[in-house]
C-alpha positions in Angstrom: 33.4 -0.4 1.3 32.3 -0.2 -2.7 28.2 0.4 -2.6 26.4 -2.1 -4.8 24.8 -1.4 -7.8 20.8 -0.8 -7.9 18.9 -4.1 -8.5 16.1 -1.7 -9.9 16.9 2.0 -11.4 14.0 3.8 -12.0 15.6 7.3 -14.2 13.0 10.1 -15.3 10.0 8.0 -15.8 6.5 9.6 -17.4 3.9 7.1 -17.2 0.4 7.0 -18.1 -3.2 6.2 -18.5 -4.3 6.3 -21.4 -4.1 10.4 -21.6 -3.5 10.7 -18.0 -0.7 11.4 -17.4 0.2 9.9 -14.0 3.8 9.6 -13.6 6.1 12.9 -13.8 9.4 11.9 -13.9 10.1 9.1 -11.3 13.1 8.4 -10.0 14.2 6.3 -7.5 16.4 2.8 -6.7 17.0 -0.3 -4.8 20.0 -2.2 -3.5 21.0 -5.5 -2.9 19.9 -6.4 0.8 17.8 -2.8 1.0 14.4 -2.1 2.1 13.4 1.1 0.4 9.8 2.7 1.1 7.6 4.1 -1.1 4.8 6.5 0.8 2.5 9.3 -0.3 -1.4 9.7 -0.2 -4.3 7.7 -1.4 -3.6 8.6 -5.8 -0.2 9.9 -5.2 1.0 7.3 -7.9 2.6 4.8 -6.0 0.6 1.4 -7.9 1.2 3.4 -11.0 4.9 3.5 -10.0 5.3 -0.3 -9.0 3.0 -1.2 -12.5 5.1 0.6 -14.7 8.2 -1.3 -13.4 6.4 -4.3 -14.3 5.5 -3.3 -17.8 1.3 -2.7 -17.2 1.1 1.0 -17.3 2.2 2.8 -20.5 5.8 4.8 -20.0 6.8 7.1 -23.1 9.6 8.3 -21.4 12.6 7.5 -19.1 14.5 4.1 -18.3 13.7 1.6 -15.8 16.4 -0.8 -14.8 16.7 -4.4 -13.3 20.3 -5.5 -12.7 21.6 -3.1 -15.1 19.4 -4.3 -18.3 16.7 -1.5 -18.9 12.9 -3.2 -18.9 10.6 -0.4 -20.7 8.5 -2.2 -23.0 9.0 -5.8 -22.3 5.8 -7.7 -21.1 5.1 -8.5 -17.6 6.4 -11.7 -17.8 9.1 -10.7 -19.0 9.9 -8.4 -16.3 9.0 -11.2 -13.8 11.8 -13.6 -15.5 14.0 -11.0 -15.2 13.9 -11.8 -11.4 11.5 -9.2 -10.2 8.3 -10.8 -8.3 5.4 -8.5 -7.9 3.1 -8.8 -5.5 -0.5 -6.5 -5.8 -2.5 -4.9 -3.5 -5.4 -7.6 -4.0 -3.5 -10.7 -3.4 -5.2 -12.3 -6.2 -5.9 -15.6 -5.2 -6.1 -18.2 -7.9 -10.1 -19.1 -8.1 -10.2 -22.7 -7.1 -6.7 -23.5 -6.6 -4.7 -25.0 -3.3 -2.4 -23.0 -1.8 0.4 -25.7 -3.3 -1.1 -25.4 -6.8 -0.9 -21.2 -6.6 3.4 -21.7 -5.5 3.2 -24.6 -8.1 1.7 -22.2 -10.8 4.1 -19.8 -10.0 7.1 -22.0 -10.7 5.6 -22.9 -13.9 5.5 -19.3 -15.0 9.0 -18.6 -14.1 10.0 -21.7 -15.8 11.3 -23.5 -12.8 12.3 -27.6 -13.4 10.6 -29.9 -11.2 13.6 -29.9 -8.9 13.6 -26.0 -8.5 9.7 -26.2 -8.1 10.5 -28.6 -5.1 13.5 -26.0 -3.6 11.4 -22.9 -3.9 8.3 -24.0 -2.3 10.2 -25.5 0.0 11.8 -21.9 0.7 8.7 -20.4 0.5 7.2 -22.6 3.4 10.6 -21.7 5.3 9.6 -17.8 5.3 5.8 -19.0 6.1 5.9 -21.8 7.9 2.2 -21.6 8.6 1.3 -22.2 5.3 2.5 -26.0 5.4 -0.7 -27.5 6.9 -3.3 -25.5 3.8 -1.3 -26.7 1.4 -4.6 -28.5 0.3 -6.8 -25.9 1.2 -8.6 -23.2 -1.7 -6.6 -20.5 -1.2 -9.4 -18.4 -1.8 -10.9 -19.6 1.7 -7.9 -18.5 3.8 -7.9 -16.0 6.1 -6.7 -12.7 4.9 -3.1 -12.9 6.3 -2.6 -16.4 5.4 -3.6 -14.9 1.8 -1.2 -12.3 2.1 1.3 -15.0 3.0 0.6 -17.1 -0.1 1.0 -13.7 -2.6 4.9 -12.7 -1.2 5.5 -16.4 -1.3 4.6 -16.8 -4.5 6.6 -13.4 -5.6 9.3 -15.2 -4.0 9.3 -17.8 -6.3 9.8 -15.5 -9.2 11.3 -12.5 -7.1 15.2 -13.8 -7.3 16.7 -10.4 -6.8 13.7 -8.2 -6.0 10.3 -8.0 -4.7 8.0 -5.3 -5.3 5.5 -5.2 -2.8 2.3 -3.0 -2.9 0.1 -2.9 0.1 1.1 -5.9 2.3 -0.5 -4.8 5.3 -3.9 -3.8 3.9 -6.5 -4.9 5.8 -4.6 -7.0 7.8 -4.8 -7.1 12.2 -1.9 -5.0 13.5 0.2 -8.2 15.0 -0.6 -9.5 11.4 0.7 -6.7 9.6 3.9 -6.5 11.5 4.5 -10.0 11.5 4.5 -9.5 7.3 6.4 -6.4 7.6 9.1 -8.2 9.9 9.5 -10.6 7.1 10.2 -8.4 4.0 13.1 -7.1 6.6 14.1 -10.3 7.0 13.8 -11.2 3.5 16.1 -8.1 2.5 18.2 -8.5 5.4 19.1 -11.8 3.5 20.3 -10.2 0.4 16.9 -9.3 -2.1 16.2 -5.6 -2.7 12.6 -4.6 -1.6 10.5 -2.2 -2.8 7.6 -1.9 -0.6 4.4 0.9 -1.5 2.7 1.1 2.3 -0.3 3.2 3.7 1.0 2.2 7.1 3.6 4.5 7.1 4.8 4.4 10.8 5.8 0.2 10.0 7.6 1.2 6.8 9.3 4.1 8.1 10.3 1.2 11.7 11.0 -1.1 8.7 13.0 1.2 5.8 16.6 1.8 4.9 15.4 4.9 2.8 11.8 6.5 1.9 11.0 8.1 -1.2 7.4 10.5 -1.2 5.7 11.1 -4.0 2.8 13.4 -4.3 0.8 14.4 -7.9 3.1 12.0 -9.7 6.3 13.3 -8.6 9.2 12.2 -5.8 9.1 15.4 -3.3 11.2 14.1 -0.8 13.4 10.9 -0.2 16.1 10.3 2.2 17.4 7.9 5.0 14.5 6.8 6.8 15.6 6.8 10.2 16.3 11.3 9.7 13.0 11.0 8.1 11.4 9.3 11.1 13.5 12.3 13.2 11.5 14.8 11.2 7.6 15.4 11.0 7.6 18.3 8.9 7.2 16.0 5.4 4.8 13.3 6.9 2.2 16.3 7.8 2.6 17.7 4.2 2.8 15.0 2.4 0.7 11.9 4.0 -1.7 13.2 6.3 -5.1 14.2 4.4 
Protein backbone atom coordinates (compact mmCIF):
# COMPACT_ATOMS: atom_id res chain seq x y z
CA UNK A 1 0.00 0.00 0.00
CA UNK A 2 1.43 3.58 -1.32
CA UNK A 3 2.26 5.69 2.08
CA UNK A 4 0.68 9.15 1.94
CA UNK A 5 2.33 12.20 1.59
CA UNK A 6 3.23 14.47 4.90
CA UNK A 7 0.42 16.92 5.62
CA UNK A 8 3.26 19.00 7.37
CA UNK A 9 7.21 18.62 6.37
CA UNK A 10 9.27 20.31 8.56
CA UNK A 11 13.16 20.02 6.52
CA UNK A 12 16.39 21.58 8.32
CA UNK A 13 14.65 24.31 10.19
CA UNK A 14 16.92 27.11 12.22
CA UNK A 15 14.69 29.18 14.15
CA UNK A 16 15.12 31.91 16.43
CA UNK A 17 14.68 34.57 19.06
CA UNK A 18 15.70 37.46 18.24
CA UNK A 19 19.68 36.29 18.46
CA UNK A 20 18.86 33.11 20.16
CA UNK A 21 19.09 30.85 18.32
CA UNK A 22 16.65 28.19 19.37
CA UNK A 23 15.93 25.81 16.58
CA UNK A 24 19.01 23.73 15.05
CA UNK A 25 17.87 22.13 12.27
CA UNK A 26 14.36 20.52 12.81
CA UNK A 27 13.14 17.94 11.01
CA UNK A 28 10.28 16.05 11.29
CA UNK A 29 6.60 15.10 9.54
CA UNK A 30 3.05 14.16 9.86
CA UNK A 31 0.60 11.98 7.88
CA UNK A 32 -2.81 11.84 6.99
CA UNK A 33 -4.69 9.94 9.91
CA UNK A 34 -1.13 10.02 12.16
CA UNK A 35 -0.60 11.02 15.65
CA UNK A 36 2.98 11.95 15.90
CA UNK A 37 4.59 13.05 19.35
CA UNK A 38 6.74 15.60 20.09
CA UNK A 39 8.65 15.17 23.74
CA UNK A 40 11.76 16.59 25.30
CA UNK A 41 12.42 18.69 28.57
CA UNK A 42 11.01 21.83 29.91
CA UNK A 43 13.16 24.52 27.01
CA UNK A 44 13.99 21.72 24.71
CA UNK A 45 12.21 23.82 21.92
CA UNK A 46 9.19 22.06 21.34
CA UNK A 47 6.62 25.65 21.44
CA UNK A 48 9.46 27.16 19.43
CA UNK A 49 8.95 24.13 17.04
CA UNK A 50 5.02 24.19 16.79
CA UNK A 51 5.39 28.50 16.52
CA UNK A 52 7.61 28.41 13.82
CA UNK A 53 5.21 26.17 11.84
CA UNK A 54 2.81 28.78 12.37
CA UNK A 55 4.81 31.69 11.23
CA UNK A 56 5.54 33.42 15.01
CA UNK A 57 9.04 32.61 15.56
CA UNK A 58 11.70 33.86 13.11
CA UNK A 59 13.18 30.87 10.66
CA UNK A 60 16.21 31.99 8.46
CA UNK A 61 16.76 28.72 7.25
CA UNK A 62 15.10 25.44 6.05
CA UNK A 63 11.43 24.70 4.61
CA UNK A 64 8.41 23.96 6.40
CA UNK A 65 5.63 22.28 4.46
CA UNK A 66 1.75 21.98 4.63
CA UNK A 67 0.23 19.71 1.88
CA UNK A 68 3.13 20.12 -0.17
CA UNK A 69 3.15 24.16 -0.44
CA UNK A 70 6.11 25.44 1.77
CA UNK A 71 4.77 28.14 4.57
CA UNK A 72 8.12 30.00 5.79
CA UNK A 73 7.27 33.49 5.93
CA UNK A 74 3.62 33.72 5.43
CA UNK A 75 1.61 35.28 8.53
CA UNK A 76 -0.11 33.21 10.94
CA UNK A 77 -3.17 33.48 9.43
CA UNK A 78 -2.05 32.51 6.71
CA UNK A 79 -0.72 29.40 7.87
CA UNK A 80 -4.07 28.73 9.72
CA UNK A 81 -6.09 29.09 6.14
CA UNK A 82 -3.87 26.84 4.84
CA UNK A 83 -5.71 24.23 7.08
CA UNK A 84 -3.40 24.01 10.03
CA UNK A 85 -5.33 24.86 13.46
CA UNK A 86 -3.12 25.61 16.32
CA UNK A 87 -3.96 25.24 19.55
CA UNK A 88 -1.36 26.98 22.55
CA UNK A 89 -0.41 25.88 25.69
CA UNK A 90 -2.67 28.81 27.41
CA UNK A 91 -5.88 28.07 25.83
CA UNK A 92 -6.53 31.60 25.41
CA UNK A 93 -9.93 32.22 26.10
CA UNK A 94 -11.50 35.12 24.39
CA UNK A 95 -12.07 37.91 27.40
CA UNK A 96 -15.77 38.13 27.60
CA UNK A 97 -16.92 35.96 24.97
CA UNK A 98 -19.47 32.74 25.04
CA UNK A 99 -18.18 29.65 24.31
CA UNK A 100 -20.51 29.98 20.83
CA UNK A 101 -19.02 33.32 20.11
CA UNK A 102 -15.11 31.89 20.54
CA UNK A 103 -16.18 28.68 17.70
CA UNK A 104 -18.13 31.60 15.94
CA UNK A 105 -14.99 33.85 15.93
CA UNK A 106 -13.13 31.23 14.76
CA UNK A 107 -15.15 30.53 11.62
CA UNK A 108 -15.00 34.17 10.86
CA UNK A 109 -11.20 34.03 10.82
CA UNK A 110 -11.06 31.12 8.57
CA UNK A 111 -13.53 32.68 6.40
CA UNK A 112 -16.25 30.17 6.84
CA UNK A 113 -20.00 31.17 5.18
CA UNK A 114 -22.76 31.11 7.53
CA UNK A 115 -23.68 27.62 6.50
CA UNK A 116 -20.10 26.25 7.19
CA UNK A 117 -20.17 28.25 10.52
CA UNK A 118 -23.34 26.18 11.27
CA UNK A 119 -21.51 22.58 10.06
CA UNK A 120 -18.38 23.18 11.99
CA UNK A 121 -19.66 24.04 15.28
CA UNK A 122 -21.92 21.60 14.84
CA UNK A 123 -18.85 19.11 14.46
CA UNK A 124 -17.15 20.70 16.95
CA UNK A 125 -20.04 20.00 19.63
CA UNK A 126 -19.95 16.34 18.07
CA UNK A 127 -16.19 15.83 19.37
CA UNK A 128 -17.34 17.70 22.72
CA UNK A 129 -20.47 17.09 23.36
CA UNK A 130 -20.30 18.64 26.79
CA UNK A 131 -19.81 21.87 25.56
CA UNK A 132 -23.54 22.16 24.20
CA UNK A 133 -25.16 23.35 27.40
CA UNK A 134 -22.19 26.64 27.91
CA UNK A 135 -22.75 27.64 24.77
CA UNK A 136 -23.89 30.90 26.61
CA UNK A 137 -21.55 30.80 29.26
CA UNK A 138 -18.01 33.30 29.35
CA UNK A 139 -15.73 30.94 28.36
CA UNK A 140 -13.33 32.50 30.53
CA UNK A 141 -15.44 30.97 33.64
CA UNK A 142 -15.20 27.38 32.52
CA UNK A 143 -13.53 24.92 34.20
CA UNK A 144 -10.12 24.21 32.89
CA UNK A 145 -11.01 21.10 30.83
CA UNK A 146 -14.03 22.43 29.47
CA UNK A 147 -11.46 25.35 28.42
CA UNK A 148 -9.27 23.00 26.91
CA UNK A 149 -12.26 21.64 25.10
CA UNK A 150 -13.30 24.95 23.58
CA UNK A 151 -9.29 25.63 22.27
CA UNK A 152 -9.06 22.08 20.09
CA UNK A 153 -12.56 22.81 19.09
CA UNK A 154 -11.90 25.87 17.89
CA UNK A 155 -8.49 24.59 16.04
CA UNK A 156 -10.85 22.25 14.57
CA UNK A 157 -12.68 24.78 12.95
CA UNK A 158 -9.64 26.04 11.14
CA UNK A 159 -7.51 22.77 11.53
CA UNK A 160 -8.96 20.94 8.15
CA UNK A 161 -5.99 18.71 7.61
CA UNK A 162 -3.91 19.26 10.76
CA UNK A 163 -3.92 20.22 14.28
CA UNK A 164 -0.98 21.24 16.11
CA UNK A 165 -1.45 20.79 19.58
CA UNK A 166 0.88 22.10 22.44
CA UNK A 167 0.25 21.09 25.90
CA UNK A 168 -3.38 19.72 26.04
CA UNK A 169 -3.12 18.04 29.15
CA UNK A 170 -1.53 20.84 31.23
CA UNK A 171 -2.95 21.22 34.30
CA UNK A 172 -5.71 19.18 33.64
CA UNK A 173 -7.07 15.97 36.35
CA UNK A 174 -5.70 12.72 35.01
CA UNK A 175 -9.35 11.25 33.75
CA UNK A 176 -9.49 14.78 32.21
CA UNK A 177 -6.30 14.61 30.39
CA UNK A 178 -6.87 11.24 29.02
CA UNK A 179 -10.28 11.87 27.98
CA UNK A 180 -8.60 14.86 25.68
CA UNK A 181 -5.77 12.69 24.73
CA UNK A 182 -8.40 9.87 23.60
CA UNK A 183 -9.88 12.43 21.36
CA UNK A 184 -6.90 13.73 19.29
CA UNK A 185 -6.65 9.72 18.66
CA UNK A 186 -9.88 9.73 17.61
CA UNK A 187 -9.68 12.80 15.74
CA UNK A 188 -6.53 11.37 13.67
CA UNK A 189 -7.97 8.02 13.68
CA UNK A 190 -10.59 9.93 11.44
CA UNK A 191 -8.21 11.13 8.85
CA UNK A 192 -6.36 14.75 10.33
CA UNK A 193 -2.59 14.59 10.99
CA UNK A 194 -1.79 15.55 14.69
CA UNK A 195 1.06 17.01 15.98
CA UNK A 196 0.89 16.97 19.57
CA UNK A 197 4.02 18.74 22.02
CA UNK A 198 3.17 16.74 25.61
CA UNK A 199 4.93 16.86 29.13
CA UNK A 200 2.92 13.78 29.85
CA UNK A 201 4.88 11.66 28.03
CA UNK A 202 3.57 8.14 29.20
CA UNK A 203 -0.19 9.37 27.41
CA UNK A 204 1.62 10.44 24.28
CA UNK A 205 3.88 7.62 23.96
CA UNK A 206 -0.05 5.14 24.85
CA UNK A 207 -1.38 7.62 22.30
CA UNK A 208 1.50 8.03 19.35
CA UNK A 209 2.15 6.45 15.94
CA UNK A 210 5.75 7.84 16.10
CA UNK A 211 7.80 10.21 18.72
CA UNK A 212 10.36 12.57 17.75
CA UNK A 213 12.87 14.08 20.96
CA UNK A 214 14.40 17.02 20.80
CA UNK A 215 16.84 18.31 23.25
CA UNK A 216 18.98 21.94 22.97
CA UNK A 217 17.10 22.57 19.76
CA UNK A 218 17.87 19.56 17.97
CA UNK A 219 15.76 15.96 17.07
CA UNK A 220 18.05 13.24 19.05
CA UNK A 221 15.92 10.48 18.63
CA UNK A 222 12.57 9.63 16.75
CA UNK A 223 11.06 6.40 15.92
CA UNK A 224 7.83 4.21 16.18
CA UNK A 225 6.42 4.83 19.36
CA UNK A 226 5.39 1.62 20.47
CA UNK A 227 9.75 0.29 20.14
CA UNK A 228 10.20 3.54 21.88
CA UNK A 229 7.76 2.71 24.71
CA UNK A 230 9.84 -1.01 24.53
CA UNK A 231 12.93 1.03 25.32
CA UNK A 232 13.78 3.24 28.45
CA UNK A 233 17.19 4.03 27.59
CA UNK A 234 16.10 7.55 25.64
CA UNK A 235 13.26 8.61 28.14
CA UNK A 236 16.04 8.57 31.11
CA UNK A 237 18.37 10.67 28.86
CA UNK A 238 16.39 12.73 27.38
CA UNK A 239 13.10 13.62 29.52
CA UNK A 240 13.80 12.91 33.00
CA UNK A 241 15.50 16.00 34.76
Amino acid sequence: MAVASPLLDVEGVHGYYGLAHVLQGVSLSVRPGELVALLGRNGAGKTTTVKAIMGMVAVRQGHIRCAGRDVVGLAPERVAQSGIGYVPEDRRMFPGLTVGENLRLAALGARLGKADQQAVQRRVLDVFPLLEPHLDRDAARLSGGQQQMVSVGRALICGTRLLLVDEVTQGLAPNIASDMGHTLRRLADEGLGVLLVEQNSQLALELADRVYVLDQGVIVASGDAKEMRADPTWTEQYLQL
